[in-house]
C-alpha positions in Angstrom: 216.4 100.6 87.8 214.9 103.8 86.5 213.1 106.2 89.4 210.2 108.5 88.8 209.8 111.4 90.7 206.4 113.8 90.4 203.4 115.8 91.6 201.2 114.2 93.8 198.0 112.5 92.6 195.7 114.2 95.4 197.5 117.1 93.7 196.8 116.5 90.1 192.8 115.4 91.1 192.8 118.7 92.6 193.8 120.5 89.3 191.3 118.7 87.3 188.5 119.1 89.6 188.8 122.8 90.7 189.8 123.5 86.8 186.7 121.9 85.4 184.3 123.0 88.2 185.2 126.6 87.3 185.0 125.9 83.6 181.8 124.7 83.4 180.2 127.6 85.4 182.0 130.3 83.4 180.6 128.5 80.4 177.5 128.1 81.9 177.3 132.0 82.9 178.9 133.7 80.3 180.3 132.0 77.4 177.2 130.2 76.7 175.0 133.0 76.8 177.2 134.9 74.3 177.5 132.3 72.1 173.8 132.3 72.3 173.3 135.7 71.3 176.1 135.9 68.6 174.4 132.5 66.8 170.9 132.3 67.8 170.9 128.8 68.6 167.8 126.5 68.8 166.1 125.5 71.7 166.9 121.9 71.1 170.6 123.0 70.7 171.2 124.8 73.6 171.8 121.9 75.9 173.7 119.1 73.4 176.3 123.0 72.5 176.4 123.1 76.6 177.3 120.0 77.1 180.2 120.0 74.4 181.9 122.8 74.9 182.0 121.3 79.4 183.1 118.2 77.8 185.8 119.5 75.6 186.8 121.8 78.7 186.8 118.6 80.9 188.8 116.3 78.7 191.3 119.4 78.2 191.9 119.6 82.6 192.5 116.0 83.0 195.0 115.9 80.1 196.1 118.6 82.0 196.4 117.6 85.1 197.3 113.6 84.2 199.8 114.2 81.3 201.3 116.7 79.3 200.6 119.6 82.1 203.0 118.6 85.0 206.7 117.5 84.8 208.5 114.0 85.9 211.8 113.6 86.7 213.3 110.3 85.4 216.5 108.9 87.1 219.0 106.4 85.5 222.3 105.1 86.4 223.5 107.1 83.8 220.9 109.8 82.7 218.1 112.4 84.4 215.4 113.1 82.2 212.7 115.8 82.8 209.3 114.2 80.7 206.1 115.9 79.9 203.7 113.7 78.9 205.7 111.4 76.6 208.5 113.5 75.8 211.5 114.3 77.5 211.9 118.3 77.3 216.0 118.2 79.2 218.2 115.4 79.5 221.3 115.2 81.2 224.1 112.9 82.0 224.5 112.2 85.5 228.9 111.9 85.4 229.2 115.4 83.7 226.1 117.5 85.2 225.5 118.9 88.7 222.6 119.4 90.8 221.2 121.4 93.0 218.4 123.1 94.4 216.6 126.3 95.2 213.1 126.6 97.3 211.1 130.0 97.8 208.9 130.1 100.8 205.8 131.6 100.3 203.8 133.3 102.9 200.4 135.6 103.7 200.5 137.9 106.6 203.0 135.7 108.3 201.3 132.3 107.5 202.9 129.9 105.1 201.0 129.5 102.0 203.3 127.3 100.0 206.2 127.1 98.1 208.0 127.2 95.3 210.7 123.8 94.3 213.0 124.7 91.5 215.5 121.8 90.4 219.0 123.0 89.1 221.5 121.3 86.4 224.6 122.7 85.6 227.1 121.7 83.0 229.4 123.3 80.4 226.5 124.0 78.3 225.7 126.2 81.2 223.0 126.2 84.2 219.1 125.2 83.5 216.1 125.7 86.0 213.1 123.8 86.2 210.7 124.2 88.2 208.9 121.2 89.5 205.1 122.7 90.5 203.1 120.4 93.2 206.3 118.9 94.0 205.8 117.6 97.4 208.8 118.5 100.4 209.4 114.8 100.8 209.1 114.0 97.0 211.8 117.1 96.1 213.9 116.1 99.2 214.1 112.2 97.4 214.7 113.8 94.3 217.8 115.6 95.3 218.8 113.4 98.1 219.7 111.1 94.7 221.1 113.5 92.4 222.8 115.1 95.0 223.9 112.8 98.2 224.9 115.3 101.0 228.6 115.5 101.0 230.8 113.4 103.9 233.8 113.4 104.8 235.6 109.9 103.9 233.6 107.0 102.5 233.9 104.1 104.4 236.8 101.6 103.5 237.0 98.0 103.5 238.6 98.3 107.2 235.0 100.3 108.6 233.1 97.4 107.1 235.0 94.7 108.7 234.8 96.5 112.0 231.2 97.0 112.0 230.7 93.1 110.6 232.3 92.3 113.6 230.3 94.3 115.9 232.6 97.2 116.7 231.8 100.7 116.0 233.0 104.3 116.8 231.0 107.2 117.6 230.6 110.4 118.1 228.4 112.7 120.5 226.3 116.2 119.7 225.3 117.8 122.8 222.5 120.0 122.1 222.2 123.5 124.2 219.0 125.2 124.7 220.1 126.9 128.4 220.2 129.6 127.0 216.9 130.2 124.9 215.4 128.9 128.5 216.7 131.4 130.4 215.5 134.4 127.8 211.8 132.5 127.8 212.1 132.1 132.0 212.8 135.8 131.6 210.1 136.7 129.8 208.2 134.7 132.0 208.9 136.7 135.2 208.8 140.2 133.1 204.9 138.9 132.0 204.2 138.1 136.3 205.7 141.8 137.3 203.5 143.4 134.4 200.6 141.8 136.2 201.2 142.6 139.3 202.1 146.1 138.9 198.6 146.4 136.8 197.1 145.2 139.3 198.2 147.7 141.8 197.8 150.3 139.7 194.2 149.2 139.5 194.0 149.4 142.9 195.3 153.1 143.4 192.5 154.2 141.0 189.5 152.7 142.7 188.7 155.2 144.4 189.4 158.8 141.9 188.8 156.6 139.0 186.6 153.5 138.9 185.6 152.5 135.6 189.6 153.3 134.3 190.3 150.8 137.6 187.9 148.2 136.4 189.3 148.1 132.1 193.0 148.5 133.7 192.3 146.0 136.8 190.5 143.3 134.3 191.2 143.4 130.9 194.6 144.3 130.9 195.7 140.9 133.6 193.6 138.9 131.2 195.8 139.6 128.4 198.9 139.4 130.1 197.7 136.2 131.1 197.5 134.8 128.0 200.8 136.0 127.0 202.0 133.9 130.0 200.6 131.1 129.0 201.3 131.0 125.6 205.0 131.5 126.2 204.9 128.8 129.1 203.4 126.1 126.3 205.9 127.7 123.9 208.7 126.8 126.1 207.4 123.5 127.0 207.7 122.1 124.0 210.5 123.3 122.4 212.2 121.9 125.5 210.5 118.2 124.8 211.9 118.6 121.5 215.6 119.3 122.4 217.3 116.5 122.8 219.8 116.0 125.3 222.4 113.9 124.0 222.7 112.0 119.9 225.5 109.7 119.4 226.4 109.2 115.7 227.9 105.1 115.7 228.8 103.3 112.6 225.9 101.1 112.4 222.7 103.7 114.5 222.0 107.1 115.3 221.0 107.2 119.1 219.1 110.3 120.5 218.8 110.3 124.3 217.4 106.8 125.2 216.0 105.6 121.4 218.5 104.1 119.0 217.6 103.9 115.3 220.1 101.3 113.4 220.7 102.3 109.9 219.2 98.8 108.1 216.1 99.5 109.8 214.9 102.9 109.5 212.9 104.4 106.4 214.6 107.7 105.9 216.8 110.6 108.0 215.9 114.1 107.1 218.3 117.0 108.5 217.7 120.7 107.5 220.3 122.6 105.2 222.7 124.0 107.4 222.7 126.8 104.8 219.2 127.5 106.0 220.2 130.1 108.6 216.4 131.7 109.3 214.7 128.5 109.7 214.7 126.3 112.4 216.9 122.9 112.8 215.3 119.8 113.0 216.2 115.7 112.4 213.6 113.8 111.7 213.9 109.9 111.7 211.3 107.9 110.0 210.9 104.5 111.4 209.9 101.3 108.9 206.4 101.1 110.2 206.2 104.9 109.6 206.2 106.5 113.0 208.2 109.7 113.1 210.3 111.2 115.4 211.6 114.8 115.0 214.4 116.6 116.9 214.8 120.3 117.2 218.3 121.2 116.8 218.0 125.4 116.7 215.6 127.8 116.0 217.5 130.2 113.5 221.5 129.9 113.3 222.1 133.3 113.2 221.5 134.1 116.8 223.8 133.0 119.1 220.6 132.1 121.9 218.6 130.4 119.7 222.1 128.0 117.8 221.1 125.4 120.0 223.9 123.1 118.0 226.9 125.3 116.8 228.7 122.2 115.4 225.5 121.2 113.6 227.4 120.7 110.1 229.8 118.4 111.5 226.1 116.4 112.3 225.0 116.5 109.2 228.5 115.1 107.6 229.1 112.6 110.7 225.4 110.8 110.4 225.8 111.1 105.8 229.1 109.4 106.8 228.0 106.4 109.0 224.8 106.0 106.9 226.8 105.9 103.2 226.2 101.9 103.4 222.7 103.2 102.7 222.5 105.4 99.4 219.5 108.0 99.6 218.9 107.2 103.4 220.1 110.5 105.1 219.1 113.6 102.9 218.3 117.0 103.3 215.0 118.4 104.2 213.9 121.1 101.6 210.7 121.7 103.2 
């Protein structure tokens, strides 16, 4: 059965709504007042040539925004199509064409302000790139979690489904490691309580040759440290409720510390890229009813204190593995 894949509607309403709201002012604060002066137009004509041109501006967003301005991504057994409005614009077969992926984080000032979701097909008539504007994470993540499983080590064989029918299974255990990032934050914690106290003294020793210096240095100074303490103390709170201490990968669930998820009866298992080296780690396990629950496996793999997983790519092959019953369940998260 054919899959679609596209932008959101909330997207798409927002494209028609923000592109015909601006239309209709600039036509009703410049264009119309030029056309006014370059024809002369009558009194009576004014408001029916207004209303046109907003109309023909509105009819133009919402085809736009509803058809032939935003790409879908069709998925067959056998072919991927890539459809503007009614038309497909690529098509390629699935057996002789591979995909991939490529996603460009945008940011302002340090605050993440979107991205950019590019889908990739390669082939011997060389490598095409599409990309796939108001493309949702979880909607690209679908997308490529089809055309391009995440790769395990052995599919299971006729043996691993007979011993999981019969209620055996084998495991394996991840033992996630944050001791160390807690001891560099319970550093920084002491090094933030010393900076206070020795302000604080300091303050003190110029109460008397200095007062108003004593009063900025004795009050403002301890106040800002003190936010510093306690935003690192939150900090460190909960990235140590998000650690888990122990996830068991069985044949038939995934069990993190003291909740199991089996397989048949979870929505969808999300595991960041291990390629993704300056972002942070993180499973996520959607549950049927929808309730999420999301791990944090390492902060940024390329420091040693913040790897909280080093065998994190063996994880992501072990829980593709166990799950393969399950085509599309475990995928990657290109957030």
């Amino acid at each position: 059965m054919p899959r679609t894949f596209g932008p959101s509607i909330a997207g798409r309403i927002g494209v028609f709504v923000v592109g015909s709201l601006v239309s209709a002012a600039l036509i009703i604060w410049l264009v119309f007042p030029l056309l006014d002066d370059l024809v002369r137009l009558r009194g009576d004509a004014r408001p029916l040539t207004a209303i046109a041109l907003i109309t023909v501006t509105t009819a133009f967003f919402a085809a736009q925004a509803f058809w032939f301005g935003y790409l879908r991504v069709v998925v067959t057994d056998d072919l991927v199509e890539v459809r503007r409005g009614g038309k497909a614009v690529h098509t390629w077969p699935r057996a002789s064409t591979t995909f991939g992926s490529y996603v460009v984080r945008q940011s302002t000032n340090g605050i993440p302000s979107g991205a950019t979701r590019t889908l990739i097909a390669a082939n011997e008539g060389g490598e095409t790139r599409i990309p796939l504007g108001g493309y949702s994470a979880a909607t690209f993540s679908a997308l490529i979690a089809l055309l391009r499983p995440i790769e395990t080590d052995t599919a299971p064989t006729d043996a691993d489904e007979a011993r999981i029918a019969a209620g055996s299974s084998t495991s394996t255990q991840f033992r996630p490691d944050s001791s160390k990032l807690r001891k560099r934050g319970a550093i920084l914690l002491w090094v933030l309580v010393a900076a206070v106290v020795v302000t604080a003294l300091v303050a003190f020793a110029l109460i008397e040759s200095d007062p108003i210096t004593a009063i900025v240095v004795g009050s403002a100074v301890p106040l800002i440290l003190i936010v510093g303490l306690v935003v690192v103390g939150i900090s460190q709170s909960r990235i140590n409720r998000r650690v888990p201490n122990l996830i068991t990968v069985g044949s038939t669930a995934i069990i993190v510390d003291e909740h199991t998820f089996p397989y048949d009866s979870v929505r969808s298992i999300r595991l960041t890229p291990p390629t993704y080296t300056n972002s942070a780690r993180r499973l996520e396990v959607v549950e049927e009813s929808g309730r999420r629950h999301r791990y944090l496996l390492g902060m940024n793999s390329s420091s040693p204190v913040a790897d909280f997983l080093p065998t994190y790519p063996d994880l992501v092959r072990a829980v593709a593995s166990a799950a393969s019953r399950r085509p599309g369940l475990v995928a990657y998260d290109l957030a």
